[in-house]
C-alpha positions as a Python dict, from the first residue, in 0.01 Angstrom:
ca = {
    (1, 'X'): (0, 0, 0),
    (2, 'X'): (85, -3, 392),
    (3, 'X'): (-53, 342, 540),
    (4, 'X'): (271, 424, 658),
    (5, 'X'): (373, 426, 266),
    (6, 'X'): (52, 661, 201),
    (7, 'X'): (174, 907, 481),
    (8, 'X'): (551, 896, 367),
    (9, 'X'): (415, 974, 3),
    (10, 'X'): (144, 1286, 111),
    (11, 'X'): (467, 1433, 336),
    (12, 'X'): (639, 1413, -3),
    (13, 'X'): (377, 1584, -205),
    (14, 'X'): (345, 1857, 57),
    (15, 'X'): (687, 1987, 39),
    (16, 'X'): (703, 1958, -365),
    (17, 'X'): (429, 2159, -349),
    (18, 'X'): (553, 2433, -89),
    (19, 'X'): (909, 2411, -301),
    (20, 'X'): (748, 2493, -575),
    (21, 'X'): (534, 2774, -444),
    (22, 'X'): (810, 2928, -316),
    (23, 'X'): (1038, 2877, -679),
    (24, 'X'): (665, 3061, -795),
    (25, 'X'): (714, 3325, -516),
    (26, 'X'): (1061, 3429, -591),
    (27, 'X'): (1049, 3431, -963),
    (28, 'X'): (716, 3694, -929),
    (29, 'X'): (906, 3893, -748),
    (30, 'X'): (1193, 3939, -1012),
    (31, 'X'): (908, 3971, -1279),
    (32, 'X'): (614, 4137, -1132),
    (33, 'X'): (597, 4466, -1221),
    (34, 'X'): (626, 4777, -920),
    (35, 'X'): (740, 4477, -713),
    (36, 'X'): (1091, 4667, -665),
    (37, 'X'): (1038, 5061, -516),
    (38, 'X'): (1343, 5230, -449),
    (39, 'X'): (1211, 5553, -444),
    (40, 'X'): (826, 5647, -353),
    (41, 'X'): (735, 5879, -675),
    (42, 'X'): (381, 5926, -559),
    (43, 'X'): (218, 6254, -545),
    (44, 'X'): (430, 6471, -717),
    (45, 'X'): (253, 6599, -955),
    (46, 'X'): (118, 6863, -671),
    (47, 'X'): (489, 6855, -487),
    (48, 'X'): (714, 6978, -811),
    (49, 'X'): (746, 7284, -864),
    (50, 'X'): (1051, 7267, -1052),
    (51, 'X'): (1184, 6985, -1305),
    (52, 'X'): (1565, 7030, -1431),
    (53, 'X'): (1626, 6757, -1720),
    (54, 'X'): (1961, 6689, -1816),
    (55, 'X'): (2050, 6534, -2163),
    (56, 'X'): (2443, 6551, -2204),
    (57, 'X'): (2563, 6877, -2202),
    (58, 'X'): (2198, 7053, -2190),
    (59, 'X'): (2033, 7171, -1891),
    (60, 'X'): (1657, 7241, -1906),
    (61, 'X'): (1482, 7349, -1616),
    (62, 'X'): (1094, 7370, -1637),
    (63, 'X'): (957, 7625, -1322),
    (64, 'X'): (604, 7609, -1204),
    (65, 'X'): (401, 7955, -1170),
    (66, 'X'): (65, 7923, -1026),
    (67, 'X'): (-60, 7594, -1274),
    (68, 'X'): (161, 7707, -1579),
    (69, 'X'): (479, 7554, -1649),
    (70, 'X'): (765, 7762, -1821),
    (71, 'X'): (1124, 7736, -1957),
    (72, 'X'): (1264, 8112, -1870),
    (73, 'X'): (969, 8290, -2008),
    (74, 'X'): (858, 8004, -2245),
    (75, 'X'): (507, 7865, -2172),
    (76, 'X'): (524, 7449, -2173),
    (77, 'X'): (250, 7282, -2371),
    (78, 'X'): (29, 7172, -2041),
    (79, 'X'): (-42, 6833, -2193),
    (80, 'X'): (391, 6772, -2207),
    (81, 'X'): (421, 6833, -1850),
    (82, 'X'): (115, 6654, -1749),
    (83, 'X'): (301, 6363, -1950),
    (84, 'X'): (632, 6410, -1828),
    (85, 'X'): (491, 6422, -1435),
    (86, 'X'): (218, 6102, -1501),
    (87, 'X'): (503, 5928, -1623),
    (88, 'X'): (721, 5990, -1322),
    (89, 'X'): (460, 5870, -1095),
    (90, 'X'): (392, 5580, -1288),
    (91, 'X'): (777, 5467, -1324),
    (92, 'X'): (787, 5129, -1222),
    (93, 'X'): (1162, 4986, -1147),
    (94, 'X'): (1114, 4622, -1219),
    (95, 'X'): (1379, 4456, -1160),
    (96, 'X'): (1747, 4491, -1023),
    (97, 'X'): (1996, 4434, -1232),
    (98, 'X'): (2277, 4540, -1065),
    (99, 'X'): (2331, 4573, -693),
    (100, 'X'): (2674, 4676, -687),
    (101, 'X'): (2652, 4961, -1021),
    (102, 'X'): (2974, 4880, -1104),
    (103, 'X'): (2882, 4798, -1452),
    (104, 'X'): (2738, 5130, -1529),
    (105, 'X'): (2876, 5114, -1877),
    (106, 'X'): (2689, 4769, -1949),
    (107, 'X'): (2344, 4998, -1920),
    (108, 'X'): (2448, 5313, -2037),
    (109, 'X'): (2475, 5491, -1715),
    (110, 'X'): (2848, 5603, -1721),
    (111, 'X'): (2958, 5900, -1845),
    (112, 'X'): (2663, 6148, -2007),
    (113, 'X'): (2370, 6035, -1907),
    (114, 'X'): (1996, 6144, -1898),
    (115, 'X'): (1841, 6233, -1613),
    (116, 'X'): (1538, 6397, -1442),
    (117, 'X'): (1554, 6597, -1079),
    (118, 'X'): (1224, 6679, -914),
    (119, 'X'): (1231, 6975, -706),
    (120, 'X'): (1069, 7134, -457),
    (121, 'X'): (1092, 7487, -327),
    (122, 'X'): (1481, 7465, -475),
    (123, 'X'): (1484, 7116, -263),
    (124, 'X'): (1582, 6825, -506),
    (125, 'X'): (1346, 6533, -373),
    (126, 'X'): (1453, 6283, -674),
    (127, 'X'): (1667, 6220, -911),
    (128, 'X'): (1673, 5963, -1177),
    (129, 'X'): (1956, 5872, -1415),
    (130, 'X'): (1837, 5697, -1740),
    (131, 'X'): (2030, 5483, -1930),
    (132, 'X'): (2004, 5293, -2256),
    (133, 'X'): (1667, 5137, -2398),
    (134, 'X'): (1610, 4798, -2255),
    (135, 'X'): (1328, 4701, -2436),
    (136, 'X'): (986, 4865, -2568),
    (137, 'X'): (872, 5092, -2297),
    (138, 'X'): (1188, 4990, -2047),
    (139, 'X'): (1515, 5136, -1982),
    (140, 'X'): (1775, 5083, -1717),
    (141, 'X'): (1760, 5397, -1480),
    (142, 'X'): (1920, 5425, -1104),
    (143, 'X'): (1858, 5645, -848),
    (144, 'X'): (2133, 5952, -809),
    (145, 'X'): (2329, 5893, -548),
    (146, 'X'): (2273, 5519, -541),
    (147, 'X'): (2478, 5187, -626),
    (148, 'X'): (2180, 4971, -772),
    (149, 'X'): (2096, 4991, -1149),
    (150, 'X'): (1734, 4885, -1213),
    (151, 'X'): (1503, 4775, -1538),
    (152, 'X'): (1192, 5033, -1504),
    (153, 'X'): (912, 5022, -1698),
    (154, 'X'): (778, 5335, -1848),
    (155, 'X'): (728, 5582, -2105),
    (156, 'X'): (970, 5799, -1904),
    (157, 'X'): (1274, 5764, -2110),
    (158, 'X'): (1071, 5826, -2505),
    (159, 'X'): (915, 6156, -2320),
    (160, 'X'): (1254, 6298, -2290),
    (161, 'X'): (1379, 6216, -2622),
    (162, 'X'): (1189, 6495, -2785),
    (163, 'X'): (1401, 6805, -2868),
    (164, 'X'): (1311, 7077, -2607),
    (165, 'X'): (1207, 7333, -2928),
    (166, 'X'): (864, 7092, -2902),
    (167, 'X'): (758, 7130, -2553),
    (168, 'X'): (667, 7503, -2560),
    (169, 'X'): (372, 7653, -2710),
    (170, 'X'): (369, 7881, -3031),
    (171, 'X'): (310, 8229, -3008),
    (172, 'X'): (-54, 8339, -2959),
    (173, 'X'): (-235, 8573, -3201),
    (174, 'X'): (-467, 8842, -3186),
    (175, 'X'): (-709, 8934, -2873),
    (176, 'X'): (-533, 8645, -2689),
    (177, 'X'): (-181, 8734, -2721),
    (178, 'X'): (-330, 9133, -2511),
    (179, 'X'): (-387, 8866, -2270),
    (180, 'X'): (-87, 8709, -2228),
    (181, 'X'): (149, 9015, -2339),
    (182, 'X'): (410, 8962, -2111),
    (183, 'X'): (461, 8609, -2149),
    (184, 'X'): (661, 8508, -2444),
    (185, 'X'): (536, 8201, -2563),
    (186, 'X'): (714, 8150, -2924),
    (187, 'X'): (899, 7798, -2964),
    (188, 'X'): (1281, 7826, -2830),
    (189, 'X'): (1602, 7624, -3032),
    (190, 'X'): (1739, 7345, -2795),
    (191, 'X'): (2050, 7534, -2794),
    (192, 'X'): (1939, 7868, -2644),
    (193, 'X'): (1831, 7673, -2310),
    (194, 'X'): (2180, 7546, -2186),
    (195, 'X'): (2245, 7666, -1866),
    (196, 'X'): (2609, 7765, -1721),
}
């Protein structure tokens, strides 16, 4: 082989290579996961002091007092809205899978949907619409307010699924209820916490 021949043929192997580094590059980048970040979700577990979550026709709102969580004058379970907030900052929107959102219906983001508003001092910082199931531990979910729908990875979506009557504690007794007299921590039916 002429050494013109061996140059042509190392040119040729250079930009296969770079082609398919960049065919690499762009499919990670539909794949990898936290690659798309519409919204920065970080640090809110010490910014909220309200969550409202909307399933349908309920309204729950969950109010921060001091490091206690309550619904009206429910106590939350600690560990649910330690879940509910870990899970918010750990949302990961994958992928997007619609920029225009004019297929809402396609992922279960027309109509009644789920959703999840993070507030502070009254101030809504986020809120995310979540759609149908897209998988174990994915759903479709977009931003309020936004056109794009996204695949996000989380437990987000499962977390809300449980009826409300399970996130506050049972009624103390004895010496510790004295304590805690004027909170009224017995389990409430989903129905009495729809709000007007």
């Amino acid at each position: 082989m002429s050494t013109k021949m061996v140059n042509r043929l190392m040119q040729a192997v250079a930009v296969l290579v770079v082609i398919y580094a960049l065919l690499l590059f762009g499919q990670s980048r539909q794949t990898m996961s936290g690659i798309v970040m519409p919204a920065n979700l970080t640090g809110l577990k010490t910014a909220s002091d309200m969550l409202v979550v909307e399933t349908g026709t309920t309204t729950v709102e969950l109010a921060r007092e001091n490091s206690d969580w309550f619904i009206g004058k429910k106590k939350v379970k600690p560990d649910k809205v330690e879940a509910i907030l870990s899970a918010l900052e750990s949302l990961e929107f994958s992928r997007v899978v619609s920029e225009s959102g004019g297929d809402a219906a396609d992922y279960g983001l027309d109509g009644e949907t789920k959703s999840i508003s993070i507030h502070q001092k009254k101030e809504e910082l986020r809120k995310i619409e979540i759609g149908r199931s897209a998988g174990v531990n994915r759903f479709y979910a977009r931003l309020t307010g936004k056109k794009p729908i996204y695949e996000a990875r989380g437990n987000l979506a499962e977390l809300l699924n449980e009826p409300v009557s399970l996130w506050t504690e049972a009624p103390k007794s004895g010496a510790e209820s004295s304590a805690t007299e004027s909170i009224d921590t017995s389990p409430i039916p989903d129905s009495a916490v729809t709000l007007p």
